[in-house]
C-alpha positions as CSV (number, residue, x, y, z in Angstrom):
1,X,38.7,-7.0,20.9
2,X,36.2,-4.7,22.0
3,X,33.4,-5.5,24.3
4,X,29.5,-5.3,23.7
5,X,28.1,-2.9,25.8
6,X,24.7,-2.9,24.2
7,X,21.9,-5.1,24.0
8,X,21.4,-6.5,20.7
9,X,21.6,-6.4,17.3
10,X,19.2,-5.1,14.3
11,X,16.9,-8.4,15.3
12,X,16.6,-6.9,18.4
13,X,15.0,-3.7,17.0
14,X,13.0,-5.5,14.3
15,X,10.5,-7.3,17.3
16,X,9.6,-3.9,18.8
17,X,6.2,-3.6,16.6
18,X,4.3,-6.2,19.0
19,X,1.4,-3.4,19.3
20,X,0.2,-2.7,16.0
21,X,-1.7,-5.8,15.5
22,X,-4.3,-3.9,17.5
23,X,-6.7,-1.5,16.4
24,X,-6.6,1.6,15.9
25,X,-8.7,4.6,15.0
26,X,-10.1,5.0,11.5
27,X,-7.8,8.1,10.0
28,X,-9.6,9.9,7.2
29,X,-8.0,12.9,5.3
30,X,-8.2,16.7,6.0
31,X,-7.0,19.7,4.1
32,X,-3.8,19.8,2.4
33,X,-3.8,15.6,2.6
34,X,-5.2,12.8,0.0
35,X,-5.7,9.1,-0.4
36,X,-3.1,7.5,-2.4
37,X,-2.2,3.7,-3.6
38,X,1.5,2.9,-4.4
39,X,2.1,2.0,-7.9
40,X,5.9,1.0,-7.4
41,X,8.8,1.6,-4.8
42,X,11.4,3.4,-5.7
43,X,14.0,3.3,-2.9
44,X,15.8,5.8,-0.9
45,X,12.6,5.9,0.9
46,X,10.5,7.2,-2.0
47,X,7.5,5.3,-4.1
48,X,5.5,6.8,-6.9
49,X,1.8,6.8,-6.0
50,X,-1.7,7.3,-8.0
51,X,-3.7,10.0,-5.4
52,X,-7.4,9.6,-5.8
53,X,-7.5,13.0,-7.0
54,X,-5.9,11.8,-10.2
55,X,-2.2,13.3,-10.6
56,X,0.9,10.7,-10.5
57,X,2.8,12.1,-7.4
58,X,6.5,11.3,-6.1
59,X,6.3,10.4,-2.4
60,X,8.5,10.9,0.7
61,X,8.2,8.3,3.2
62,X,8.6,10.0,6.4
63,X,11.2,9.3,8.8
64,X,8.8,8.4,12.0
65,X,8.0,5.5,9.5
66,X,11.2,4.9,7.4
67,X,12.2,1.1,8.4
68,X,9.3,0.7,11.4
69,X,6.5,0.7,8.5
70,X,6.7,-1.2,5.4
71,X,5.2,0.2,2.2
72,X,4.9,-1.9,-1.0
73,X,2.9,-1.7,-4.1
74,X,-0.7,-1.3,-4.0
75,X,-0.9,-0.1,-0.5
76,X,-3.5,2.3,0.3
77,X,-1.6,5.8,2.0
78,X,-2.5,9.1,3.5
79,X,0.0,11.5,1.8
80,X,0.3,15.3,2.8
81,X,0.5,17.5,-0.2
82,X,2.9,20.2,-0.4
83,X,1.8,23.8,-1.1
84,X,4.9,24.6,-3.0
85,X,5.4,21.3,-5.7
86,X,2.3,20.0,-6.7
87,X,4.1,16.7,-8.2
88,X,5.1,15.6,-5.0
89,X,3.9,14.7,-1.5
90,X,4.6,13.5,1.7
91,X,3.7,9.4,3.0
92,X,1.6,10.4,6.2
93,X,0.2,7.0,7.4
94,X,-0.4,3.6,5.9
95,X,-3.5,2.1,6.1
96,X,-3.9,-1.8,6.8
97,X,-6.1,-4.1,4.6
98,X,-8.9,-4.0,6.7
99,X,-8.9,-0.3,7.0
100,X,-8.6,0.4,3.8
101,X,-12.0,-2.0,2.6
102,X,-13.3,0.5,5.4
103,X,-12.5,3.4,3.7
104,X,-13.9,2.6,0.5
105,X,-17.2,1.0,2.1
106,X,-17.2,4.5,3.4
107,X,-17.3,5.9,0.3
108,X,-13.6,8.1,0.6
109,X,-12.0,5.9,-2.2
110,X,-12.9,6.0,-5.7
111,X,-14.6,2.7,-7.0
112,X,-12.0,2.0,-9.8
113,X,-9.6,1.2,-6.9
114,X,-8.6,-2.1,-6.2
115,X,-7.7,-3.4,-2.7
116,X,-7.1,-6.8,-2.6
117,X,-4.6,-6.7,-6.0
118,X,-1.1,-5.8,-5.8
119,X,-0.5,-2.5,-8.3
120,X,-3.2,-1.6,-10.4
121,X,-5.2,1.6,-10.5
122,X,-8.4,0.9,-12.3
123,X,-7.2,-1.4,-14.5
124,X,-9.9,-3.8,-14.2
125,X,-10.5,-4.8,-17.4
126,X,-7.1,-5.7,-18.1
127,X,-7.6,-9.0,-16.8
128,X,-8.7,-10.6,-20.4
129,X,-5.6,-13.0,-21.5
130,X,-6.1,-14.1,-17.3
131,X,-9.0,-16.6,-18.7
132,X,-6.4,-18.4,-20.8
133,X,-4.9,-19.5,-17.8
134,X,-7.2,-22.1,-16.7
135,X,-8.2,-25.1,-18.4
136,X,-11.9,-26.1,-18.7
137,X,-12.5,-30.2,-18.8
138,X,-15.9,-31.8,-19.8
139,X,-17.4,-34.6,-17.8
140,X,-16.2,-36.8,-20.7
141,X,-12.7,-36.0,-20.6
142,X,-12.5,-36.9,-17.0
143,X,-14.0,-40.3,-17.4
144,X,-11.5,-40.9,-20.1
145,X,-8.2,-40.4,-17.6
């Protein structure tokens, strides 16, 4: 039987990420790069984003972040756009909850986006059958339970 000559496992190299629970700079967009929020994952290390610019665009997570940084729907990402295919782009950096409610108090996101909901581009008024969800009791019909 062989002998372990390393020092760990996977779980070993899953804990290395103790630093990023401190800040960091605010990273806003230059040329050639846009804001983006995922609509859906699609593997493979690839999602589908909504850029604020409008298109749909296939994105490549890069491989600095492939398996350190998570990305699920309705994230807010920096994507690089490619000069050469317009449908696709480039996952650059993901920004973290609070950094993205800075970015749109800033002004660099579009108003229809939401933050605090999981996928969903501007779809605020789709929330109408959410209503029938919850029921409504009078004073009276508490007294009589």
């Amino acid at each position: 039987m062989p002998k372990n000559k390393g020092k760990g496992g996977k779980n070993r190299k899953r804990g290395k990420n103790e630093a990023d629970d401190e800040k960091r700079e605010l990273v806003f967009k230059e040329d050639g790069q846009e804001y983006a929020q995922v609509l859906r994952m699609l593997g493979n290390g690839r999602c589908e984003a909504m850029c604020i610019d409008g298109p749909k665009r296939l994105c490549h997570i890069r491989g600095k972040m492939h398996k350190k940084v998570w990305i699920a729907a309705g994230d807010i990402i920096l994507v690089g756009l490619r000069d050469y295919q317009d449908d696709k782009a480039d996952v650059i950096l993901k920004y973290m909850p609070d950094e993205a409610r800075l970015l749109k108090a800033y002004g660099e996101l579009t108003e229809n986006v939401r933050l605090s909901e999981g996928v969903g581009f501007g779809l605020e008024d789709g929330n109408e059958g959410a209503a029938d969800d919850y029921l409504e009791f009078e004073d009276e019909d508490i007294d009589k339970i």
